[in-house]
N, C-alpha and C positions, 0 to 999 in steps of 0.2 A: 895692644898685641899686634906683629907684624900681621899682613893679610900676605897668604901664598896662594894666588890663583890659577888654574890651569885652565890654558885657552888650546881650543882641540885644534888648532887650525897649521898646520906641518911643524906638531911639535915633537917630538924624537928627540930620544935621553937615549944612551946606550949603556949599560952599567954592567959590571960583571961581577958583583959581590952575591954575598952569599945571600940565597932566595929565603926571604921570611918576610911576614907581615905584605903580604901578597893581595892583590884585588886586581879586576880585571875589569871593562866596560869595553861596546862598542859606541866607536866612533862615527860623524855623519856622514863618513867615506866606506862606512862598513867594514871597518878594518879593527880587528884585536888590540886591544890596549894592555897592557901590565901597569899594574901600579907595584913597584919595588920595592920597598924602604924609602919611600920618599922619592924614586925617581920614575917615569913614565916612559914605558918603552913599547914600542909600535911595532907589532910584529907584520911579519911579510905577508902579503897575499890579503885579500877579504876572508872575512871569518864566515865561515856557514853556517857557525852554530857558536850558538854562547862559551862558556868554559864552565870547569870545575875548578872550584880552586879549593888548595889543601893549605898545610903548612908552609911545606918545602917547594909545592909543583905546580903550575897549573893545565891542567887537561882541555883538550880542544882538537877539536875539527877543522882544519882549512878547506878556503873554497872547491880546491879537488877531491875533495873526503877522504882527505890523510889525517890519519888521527896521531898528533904530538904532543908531546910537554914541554913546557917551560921552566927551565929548571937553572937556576945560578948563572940567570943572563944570558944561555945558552936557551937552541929550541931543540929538541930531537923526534925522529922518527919513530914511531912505535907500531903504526901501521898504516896499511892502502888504503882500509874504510874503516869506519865507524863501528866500534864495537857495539854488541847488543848492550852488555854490560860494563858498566865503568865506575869508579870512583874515584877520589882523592881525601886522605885522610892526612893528619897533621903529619909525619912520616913518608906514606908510601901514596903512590898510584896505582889501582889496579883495574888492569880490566882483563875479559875472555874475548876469546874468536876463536870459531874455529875446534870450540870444546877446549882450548887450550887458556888456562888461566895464566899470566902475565905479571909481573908486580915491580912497576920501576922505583926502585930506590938506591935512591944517593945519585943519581945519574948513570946508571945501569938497567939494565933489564933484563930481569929472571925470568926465564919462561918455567913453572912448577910442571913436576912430573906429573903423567900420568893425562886423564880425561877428565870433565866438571862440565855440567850443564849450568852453573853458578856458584856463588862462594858468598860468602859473609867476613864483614873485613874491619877492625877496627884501627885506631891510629899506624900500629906497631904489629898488628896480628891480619893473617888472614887464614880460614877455614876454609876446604871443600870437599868433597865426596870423589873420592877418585874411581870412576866407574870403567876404567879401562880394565881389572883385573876379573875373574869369576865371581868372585866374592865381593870387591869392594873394598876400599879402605878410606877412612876418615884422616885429611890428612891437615897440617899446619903449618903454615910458613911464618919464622920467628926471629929475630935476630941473624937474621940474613942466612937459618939454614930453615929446611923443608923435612916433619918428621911422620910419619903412623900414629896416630892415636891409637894404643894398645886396648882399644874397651870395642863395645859390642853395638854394630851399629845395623840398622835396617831405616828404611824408608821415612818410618814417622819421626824415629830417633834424626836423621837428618834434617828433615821440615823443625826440628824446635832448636837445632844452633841457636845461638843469639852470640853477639859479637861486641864485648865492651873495649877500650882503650889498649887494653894489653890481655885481655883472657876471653877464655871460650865457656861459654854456661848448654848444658844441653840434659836432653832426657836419653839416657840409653836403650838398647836393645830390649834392654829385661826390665825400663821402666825406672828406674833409679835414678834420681837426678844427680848430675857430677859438676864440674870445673873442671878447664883444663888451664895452668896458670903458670909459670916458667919452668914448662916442662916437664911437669907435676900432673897428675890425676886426682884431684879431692872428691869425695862421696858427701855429697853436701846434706846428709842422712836424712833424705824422705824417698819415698816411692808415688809421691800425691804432693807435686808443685802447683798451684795453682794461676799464678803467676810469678814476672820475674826481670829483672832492669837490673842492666852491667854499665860498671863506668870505669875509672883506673882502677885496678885492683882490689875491686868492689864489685859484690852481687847481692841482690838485694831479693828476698824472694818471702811466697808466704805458704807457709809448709801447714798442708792442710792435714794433714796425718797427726802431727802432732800439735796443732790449733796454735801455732807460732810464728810471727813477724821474724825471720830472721836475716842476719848479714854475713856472707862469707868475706871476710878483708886479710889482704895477706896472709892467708893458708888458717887464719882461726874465722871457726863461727861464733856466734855472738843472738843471742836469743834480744830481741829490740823489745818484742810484746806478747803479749799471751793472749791476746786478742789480736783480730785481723785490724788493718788499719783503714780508715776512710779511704784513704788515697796514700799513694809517695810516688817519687821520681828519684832513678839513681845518676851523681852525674861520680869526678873523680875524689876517690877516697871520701866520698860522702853521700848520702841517703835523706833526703828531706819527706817528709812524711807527716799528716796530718792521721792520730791516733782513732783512738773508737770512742774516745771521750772531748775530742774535738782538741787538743792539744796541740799546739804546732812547734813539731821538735826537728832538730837535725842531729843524726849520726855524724861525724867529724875525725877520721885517724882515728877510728876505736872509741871515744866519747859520745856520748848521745848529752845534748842540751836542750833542754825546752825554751825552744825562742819565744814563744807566747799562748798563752791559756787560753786566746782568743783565736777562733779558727779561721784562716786567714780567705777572703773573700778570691784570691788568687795566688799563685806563684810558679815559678817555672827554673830548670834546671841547665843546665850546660856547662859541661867540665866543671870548672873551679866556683862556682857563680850561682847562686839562688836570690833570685829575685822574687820578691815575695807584699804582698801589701792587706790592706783594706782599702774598701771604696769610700774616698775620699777623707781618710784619716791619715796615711802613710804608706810609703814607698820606700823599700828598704832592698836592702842587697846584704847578705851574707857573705864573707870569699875571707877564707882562710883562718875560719875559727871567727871572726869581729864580723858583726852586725852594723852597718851602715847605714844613718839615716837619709835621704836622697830627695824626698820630698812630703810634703803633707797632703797633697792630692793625687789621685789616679791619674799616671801619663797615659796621654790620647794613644799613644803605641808605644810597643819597648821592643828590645830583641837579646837575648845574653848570648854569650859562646867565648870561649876562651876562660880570657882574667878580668871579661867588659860587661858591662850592661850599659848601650843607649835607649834612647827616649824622649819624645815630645811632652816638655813638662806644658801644664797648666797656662801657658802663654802662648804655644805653638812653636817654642824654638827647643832646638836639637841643642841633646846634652849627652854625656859620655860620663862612665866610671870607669874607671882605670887602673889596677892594683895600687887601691885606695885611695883615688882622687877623682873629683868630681868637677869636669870645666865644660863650659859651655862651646861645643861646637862653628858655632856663625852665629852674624850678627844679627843676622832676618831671619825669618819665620821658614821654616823648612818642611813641605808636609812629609815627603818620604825620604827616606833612607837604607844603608843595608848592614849589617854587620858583619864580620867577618872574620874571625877571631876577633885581633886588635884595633882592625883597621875598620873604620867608617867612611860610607862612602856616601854622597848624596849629591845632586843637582839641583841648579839654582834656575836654569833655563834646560831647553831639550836637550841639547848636545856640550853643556857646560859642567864637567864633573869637578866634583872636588873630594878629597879624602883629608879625613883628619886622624893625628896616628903622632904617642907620646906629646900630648901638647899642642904641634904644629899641625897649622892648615894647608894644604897642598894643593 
């Protein structure tokens, strides 16, 4: 396999293709790095603080505490300092100042009506309380418009937003747990949530009123269990979850499977990806219905997000899944690394990074 090494020393790519599969490092000049789609591009100035990085954007501070993104080769301004609040989700950037919530997307930026002392934001979706009127209103920015959530909202009902990929899960005014889901208001029929995990078009929750595991997915619910379950984590259009009788199933697009009668000694969630094992039996990955076998011992570390799971298998070298392929990273033993949706980032000396991303080493 060819070897692509990148050596940090005045190397500058300048590219202007469309921003995906994004990572960032600093360099031993203290300078902001982008990793492109394979290409490395050195932005202006010393960086003062690390970045965010999303799908589409990356967020950051320069040395004057201007706070920019990175966005399709381009950097743009978003503000003088450093907002209290920020993020970067696959989609959008968002951040406040100023009580004023903000959300660049596509290389724009929306300043949302109104007041918010914070918000809650998933890929596609953001949520806040707009406290500039008498009353208040719960509001949501979606598809590039901004609307009122028509329901009943007060202090605690705000404190229990939660914010998945594309929908809003909360407790109302009058204690009813709801959805909010393309523009839609669902009554997800309890008054006694006990808990509750959103992923794409998934909520996953455990309705203690009526003693039932359930899932709202695309505007139906779906009763999982009639017992509470040990544990679950919701990521997109799926729900992993370990039952009351130790059973380890996944919810899948409306399916529920039982991946194994044996209760798995670990597993972890992220969008597409359930990584899941026993200790020192197997190491498996789930992603898109297929179950994946990946190894027979526990990896010293792993990380999922995206459509990936990396990991230091049983030898000390770094390895990658990849919508459904399995290659090994480098040739040498690598202790750390980072993931990032797709992209894999890791260092072989202090200031010598490398990413790896579809196959090739960078």
């Amino acid at each position: 396999m060819r070897k692509y090494f990148v050596f940090l020393i005045a190397f500058i790519v300048i590219h202007f293709g469309f921003a995906q599969n994004l990572g960032s490092f600093i360099d031993y000049q203290g300078r902001l790095n982008i990793f492109d789609n394979g290409n490395i591009i050195s932005l202006e100035g010393l960086a003062k603080k690390g970045a965010k990085v999303g799908g589409n954007c990356v967020l950051y501070t320069d040395q004057s505490d201007n706070f920019k993104a990175y966005y399709q080769g381009r950097t743009y301004d978003l503000a003088d300092f450093t907002p209290a609040m920020y993020s970067a989700s696959d989609d959008l950037g968002v951040f406040a100042t100023n009580r004023i919530v903000s959300v660049f997307d596509n290389g724009n930026v929306v300043n949302l009506p109104g007041w918010a002392n914070s918000y809650v934001a998933g890929d596609s979706i953001v949520g806040y309380f707009d406290v500039s009127s008498d009353y208040g209103y719960y509001r949501v920015y979606y598809g590039g418009t901004t609307e009122v959530v028509s329901d009943v909202f007060n202090s605690a009902s705000v404190s229990s937003v939660k914010a998945g990929d594309n929908i809003l899960a909360y407790i109302n005014g009058d204690g009813l747990f709801k959805a909010y889901y393309h523009g839609q208001i669902y009554d997800l029929g309890t008054n006694h949530v006990s808990s509750y995990q959103l992923g794409s078009s998934t909520v996953a929750y455990m309705d203690e009123y009526n003693v039932a595991f359930k899932v709202f997915y695309n505007g139906v619910i779906t009763t999982l269990e009639t017992m509470a379950p040990k544990s679950y984590k919701g990521g997109d259009q799926l729900v992993a979850y370990v039952d009351n009788s130790g059973n380890f199933k996944i919810f899948y697009k409306g399916e529920v499977t039982t991946i194994s009668t044996v209760e798995p000694d670990f597993y972890a969630v992220d969008d597409n990806v359930v990584a899941f094992g026993t200790e020192n039996v197997s190491f498996n990955v789930f992603y898109m219905g297929k179950v994946y076998p990946l190894e027979s011992n526990t990896p010293a570390s792993y990380e999922v997000d995206f459509n990936s799971v990396a990991y230091i298998d049983k030898y000390g070298y770094l390895k990658i899944f990849t919508d459904g392929q399995t290659n090994q990273a480098y040739y040498i033993k690598v202790p750390k690394f980072k993931l990032t949706k797709n992209v894999l980032m890791f260092k072989t000396s202090e200031y010598d990074y490398h990413f790896y991303l579809n196959g090739k080493l960078y």
